[in-house]
N, C-alpha and C positions, 0 to 999 in steps of 0.2 A: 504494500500500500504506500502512495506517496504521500508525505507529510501536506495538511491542509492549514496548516499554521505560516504567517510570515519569515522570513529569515531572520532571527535573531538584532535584535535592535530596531528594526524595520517595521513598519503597523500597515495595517487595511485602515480606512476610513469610512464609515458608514456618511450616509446620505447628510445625515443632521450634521455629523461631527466635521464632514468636508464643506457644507454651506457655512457654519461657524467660520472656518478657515478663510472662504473666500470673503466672507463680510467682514474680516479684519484684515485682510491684507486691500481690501479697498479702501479702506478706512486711510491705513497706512500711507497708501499710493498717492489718495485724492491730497493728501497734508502734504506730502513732498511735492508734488508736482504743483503745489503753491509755493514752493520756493524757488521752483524754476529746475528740478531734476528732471531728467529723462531716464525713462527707462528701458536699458538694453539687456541683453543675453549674450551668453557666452558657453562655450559648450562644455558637458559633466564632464569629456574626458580631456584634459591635458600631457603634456611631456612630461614624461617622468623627468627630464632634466631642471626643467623649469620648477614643476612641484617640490624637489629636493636641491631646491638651493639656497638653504641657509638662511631660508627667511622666515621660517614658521614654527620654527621653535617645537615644544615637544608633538605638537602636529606634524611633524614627517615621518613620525615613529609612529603614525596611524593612519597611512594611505593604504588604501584597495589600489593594491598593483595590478595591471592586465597584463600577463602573459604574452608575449612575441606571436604572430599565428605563422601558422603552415613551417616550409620552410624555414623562416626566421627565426621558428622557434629551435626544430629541428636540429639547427647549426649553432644556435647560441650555446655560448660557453657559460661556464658557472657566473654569477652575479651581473649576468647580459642578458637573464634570462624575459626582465620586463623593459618594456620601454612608453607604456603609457598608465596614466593612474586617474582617477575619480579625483575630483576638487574637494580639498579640506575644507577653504574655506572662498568666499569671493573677489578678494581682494586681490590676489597673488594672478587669478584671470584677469583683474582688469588693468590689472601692468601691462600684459601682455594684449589686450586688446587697443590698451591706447595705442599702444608703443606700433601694435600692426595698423591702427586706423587715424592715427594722429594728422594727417594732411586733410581729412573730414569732420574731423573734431572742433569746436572753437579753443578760443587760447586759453582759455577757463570754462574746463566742461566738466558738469555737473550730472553724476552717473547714477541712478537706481539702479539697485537689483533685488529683485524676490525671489531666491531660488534652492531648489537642496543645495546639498553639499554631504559629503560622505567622511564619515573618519570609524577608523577600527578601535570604536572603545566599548568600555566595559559600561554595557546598558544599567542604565540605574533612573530611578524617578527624575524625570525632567531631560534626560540626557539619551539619545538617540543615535544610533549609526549612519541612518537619513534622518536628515531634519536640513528644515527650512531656517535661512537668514536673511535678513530682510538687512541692508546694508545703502548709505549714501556716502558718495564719494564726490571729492572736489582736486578736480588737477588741475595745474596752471597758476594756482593763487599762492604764493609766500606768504602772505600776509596773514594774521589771526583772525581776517575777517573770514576766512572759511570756518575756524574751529566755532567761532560763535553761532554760524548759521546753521552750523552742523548741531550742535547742542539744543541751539533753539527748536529747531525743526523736530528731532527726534522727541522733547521734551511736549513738543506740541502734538504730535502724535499721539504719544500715551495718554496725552488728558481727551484728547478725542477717543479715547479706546475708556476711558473713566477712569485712570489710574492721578490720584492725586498725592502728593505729599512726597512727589519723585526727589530723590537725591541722586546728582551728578558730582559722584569725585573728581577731581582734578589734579596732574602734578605735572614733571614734565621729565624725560629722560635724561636730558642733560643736566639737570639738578639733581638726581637721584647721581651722575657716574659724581658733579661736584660733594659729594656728602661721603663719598667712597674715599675719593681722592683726600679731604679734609682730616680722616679718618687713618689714614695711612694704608691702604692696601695696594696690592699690586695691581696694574693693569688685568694681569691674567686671573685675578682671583676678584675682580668686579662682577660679572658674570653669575658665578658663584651666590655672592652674598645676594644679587638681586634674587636669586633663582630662592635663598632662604627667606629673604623678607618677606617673600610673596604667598610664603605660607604660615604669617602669621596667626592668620587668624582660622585656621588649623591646627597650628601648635601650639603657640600661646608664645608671650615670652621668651620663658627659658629653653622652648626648644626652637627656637631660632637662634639661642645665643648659643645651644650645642654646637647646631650646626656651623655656626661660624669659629666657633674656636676649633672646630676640625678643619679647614679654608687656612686662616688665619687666629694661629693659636696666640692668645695676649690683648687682641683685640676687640671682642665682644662687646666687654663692657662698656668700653669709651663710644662704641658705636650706637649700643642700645640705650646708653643717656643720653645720647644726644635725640634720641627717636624721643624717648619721654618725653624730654624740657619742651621740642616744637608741639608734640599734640597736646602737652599738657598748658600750651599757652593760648589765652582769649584769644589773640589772633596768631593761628598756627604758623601761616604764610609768611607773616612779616617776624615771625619770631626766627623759620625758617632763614631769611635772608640773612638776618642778623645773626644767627649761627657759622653760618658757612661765609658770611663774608667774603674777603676775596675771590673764593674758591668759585662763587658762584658768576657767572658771566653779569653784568648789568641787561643785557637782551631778555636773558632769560627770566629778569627778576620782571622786565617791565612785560614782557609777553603773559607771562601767569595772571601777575595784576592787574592787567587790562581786562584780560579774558572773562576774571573772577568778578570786575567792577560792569561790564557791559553784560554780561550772563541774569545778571542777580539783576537785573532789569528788565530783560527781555523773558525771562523763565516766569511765567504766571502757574504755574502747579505745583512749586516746588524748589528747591535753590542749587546752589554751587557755589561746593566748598570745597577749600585744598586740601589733599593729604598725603601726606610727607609718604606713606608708608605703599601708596600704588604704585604699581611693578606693571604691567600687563606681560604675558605671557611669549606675545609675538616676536620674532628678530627682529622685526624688520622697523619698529620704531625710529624716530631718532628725535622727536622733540616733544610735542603736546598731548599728553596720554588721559581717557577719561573711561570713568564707569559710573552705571546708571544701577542704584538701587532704587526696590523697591517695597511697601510694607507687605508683610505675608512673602517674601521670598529671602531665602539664608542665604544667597548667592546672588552673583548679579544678572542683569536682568540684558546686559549690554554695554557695548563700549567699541574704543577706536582709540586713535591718536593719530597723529603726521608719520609720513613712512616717504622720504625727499630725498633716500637714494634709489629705492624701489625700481623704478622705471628706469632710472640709468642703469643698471645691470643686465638692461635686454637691449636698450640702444645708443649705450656710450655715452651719454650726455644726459645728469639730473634733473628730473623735474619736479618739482613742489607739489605735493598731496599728502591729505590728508580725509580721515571716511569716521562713520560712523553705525555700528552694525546694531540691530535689535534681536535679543534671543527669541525668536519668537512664538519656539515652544515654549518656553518659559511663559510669554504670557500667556499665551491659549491653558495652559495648564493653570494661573492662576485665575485668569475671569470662570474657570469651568469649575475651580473651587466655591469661588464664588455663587454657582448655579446662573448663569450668564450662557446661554447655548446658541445663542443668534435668533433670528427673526426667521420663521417661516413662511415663505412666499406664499399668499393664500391661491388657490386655484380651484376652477370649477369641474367636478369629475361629469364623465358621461358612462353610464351602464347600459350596455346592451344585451339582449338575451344571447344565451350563450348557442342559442339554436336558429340565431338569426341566417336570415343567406345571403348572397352577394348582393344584390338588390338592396336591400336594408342596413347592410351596413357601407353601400354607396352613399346611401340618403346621412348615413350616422355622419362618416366623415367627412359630408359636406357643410351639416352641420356645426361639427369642428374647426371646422376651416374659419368658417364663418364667426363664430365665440375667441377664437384663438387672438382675434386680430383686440380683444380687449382684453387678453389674460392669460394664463395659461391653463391647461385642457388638459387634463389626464381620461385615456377612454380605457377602457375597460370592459372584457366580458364578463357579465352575472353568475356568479358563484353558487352552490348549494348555499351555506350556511353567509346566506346575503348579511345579518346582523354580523357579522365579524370580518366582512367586507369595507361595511360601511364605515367600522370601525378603526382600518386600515386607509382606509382614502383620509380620513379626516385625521389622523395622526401624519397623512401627509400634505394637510395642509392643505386639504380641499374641504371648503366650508360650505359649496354650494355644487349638491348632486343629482343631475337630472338622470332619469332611464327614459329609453327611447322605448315606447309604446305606441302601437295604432299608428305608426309613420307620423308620431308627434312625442318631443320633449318634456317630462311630466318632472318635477320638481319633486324630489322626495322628503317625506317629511321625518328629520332627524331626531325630532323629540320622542318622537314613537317608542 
């Protein structure tokens, strides 16, 4: 017998639970596309060259690799045996799409995407091996006016979805490597201690300060006081600068400040605030890093940052971008906590006898045709046990059920 189950991480979608879907990812769409994004595609499989280059961090240790076919495979030697793989995430395609379509593109072009994406993890509530990311991107603009619009947009999305009371962290890469650097670590043990800090709030503490005194033995301490004294200060940002001092670039101080002082204006559902202690996971950062919390989820809900060498790694020459991605199983998981299932489209059913003949259900479908053009029409041949029919039509959202009788449409009465 062959298994009638999904493949492991993977799900069916019933009628109700994929209408939810699409009435939130319009939701989504119609908010971006008031900011001026377009939205493109880009295809699930990629070069495994491009997927594995250094930019994704512990996501390239979870790509669905494709197999070499026919001959290619045939002849491939050991670790030549894939050369194409499923998208971890959407970002790392749309390097590769600018970078192929960039002479079509404007000189700041502003990208949607709604799309799977595949990674080989270990399935657990909220966390999927397909699953949807719903992502906006901005190339071509240096400037911090992308991260803001990027923040605003996403932010104004969720309170169109009813999420209110959103928190957007904020920090920035290059002030996390100045706090390393302050600190005294090596170049090659930076890496490292991000890769600890970032799971604070899984270890707690003291087991971030294990981990770093196994990195760099001697230094923990001096590193995790200095983490207290910023979060432990009314304003953590500016306590930040004033910690790191020197260390810190002046761009970077006034880029944060800007971002945190025009956000917290623009942000109506909720704010944005710094914290010293965000990591984000990807390589491929290199400057404004954010996450989007939300209440009712222990995890975050989304995030992004600038990624301004990206694009140069595929055509020699940097471009400025920066994106910002929403988990969006996560929310469908939390609105569906909620008891939030979407709206069912109401329609009118038509029942014919089930011994009708060609003739008659000419006349039906013309009918149809004709009702269609105000609604939608679900038809239907009459069943034995018609009360558990009826009761079927109208669970799907057909409120008004005519049977076709005597070469005439008779309205059934549901109170019955």
């Amino acid at each position: 017998m062959l298994s009638k189950t999904p493949t492991k991480g993977m799900r069916d979608f019933l009628p109700n639970e994929y209408r939810m879907r699409q009435q939130l990812m319009s939701v989504i769409q119609s908010t971006y596309e008031k900011y001026g994004f377009s939205r493109i595609e880009t295809p699930c499989v990629e070069n495994i060259k491009l997927l594995c280059s250094k930019q994704g961090g512990d996501n390239e240790k979870l790509i669905f690799k494709i197999l070499k076919r026919g001959e290619k495979l045939e002849n491939a030697t050991e670790g030549e045996l894939c050369d194409l793989g499923l998208r971890y995430d959407l970002t790392v395609p749309l390097a590769r799409y600018y970078a192929n379509n960039q002479g079509q593109l404007p000189s700041v072009f502003k990208a949607m995407q709604m799309d799977n994406v595949w990674r080989a993890d270990r399935p657990q509530k909220g966390r999927y091996r397909q699953f949807v990311q719903c992502d906006i991107d901005i190339v071509g603009d240096p400037t911090n006016l992308a991260e803001m619009e990027l923040i605003t947009a996403t932010t104004e999305a969720l309170s169109n979805l009813g999420f209110d009371n959103v928190v957007v962290r904020l920090s920035d890469r290059r002030l996390l490597k100045a706090l390393v650097e302050k600190c005294g670590f090596e170049p090659s043990q930076y890496d490292s201690v991000f890769i600890a800090l970032d799971k604070l709030d899984k270890l707690g503490v003291r087991g971030v300060m294990e981990e770093i005194e196994q990195i760099a033995p001697g230094k923990s301490v001096e590193f995790i006081d200095m983490i207290n004294r910023i979060t432990g200060s009314s304003d953590s940002f500016e306590a930040c600068v004033v910690e790191l001092g020197e260390f810190l670039p002046q761009e970077v101080a006034t880029n944060v400040r800007e971002i945190l002082d025009v956000t917290n204006h623009t942000v109506k559902n909720g704010k944005v605030v710094f914290d010293v202690t965000l990591v984000r996971g990807m390589g491929y950062y290199t400057g404004t890093i954010y996450e989007i919390s939300l209440d009712g989820l222990a995890i975050s809900a989304g995030g992004g940052g600038r990624y301004d060498k990206m694009i140069g790694k595929i055509i020699g020459n940097d471009v400025p971008a920066c994106g910002f991605s929403i988990g969006f199983e996560r929310i469908v998981m939390l609105l569906q906590e909620r008891g939030i299932f979407g709206n069912q489209t109401s329609a009118t059913a038509v029942v014919i006898d089930k011994n009708a003949d060609a003739k008659q259900v000419k006349e039906v479908m013309d009918s149809c045709a004709f009702l269609r053009n105000n609604g939608r029409v679900v038809l239907v041949r009459r069943i034995k046990n018609f009360a558990f029919q009826l009761k079927q039509l109208q669970e799907q959202g057909c409120d008004k059920i005519l049977e076709f009788k005597d070469g005439k449409l008779n309205q059934v009465n549901l109170n019955k």
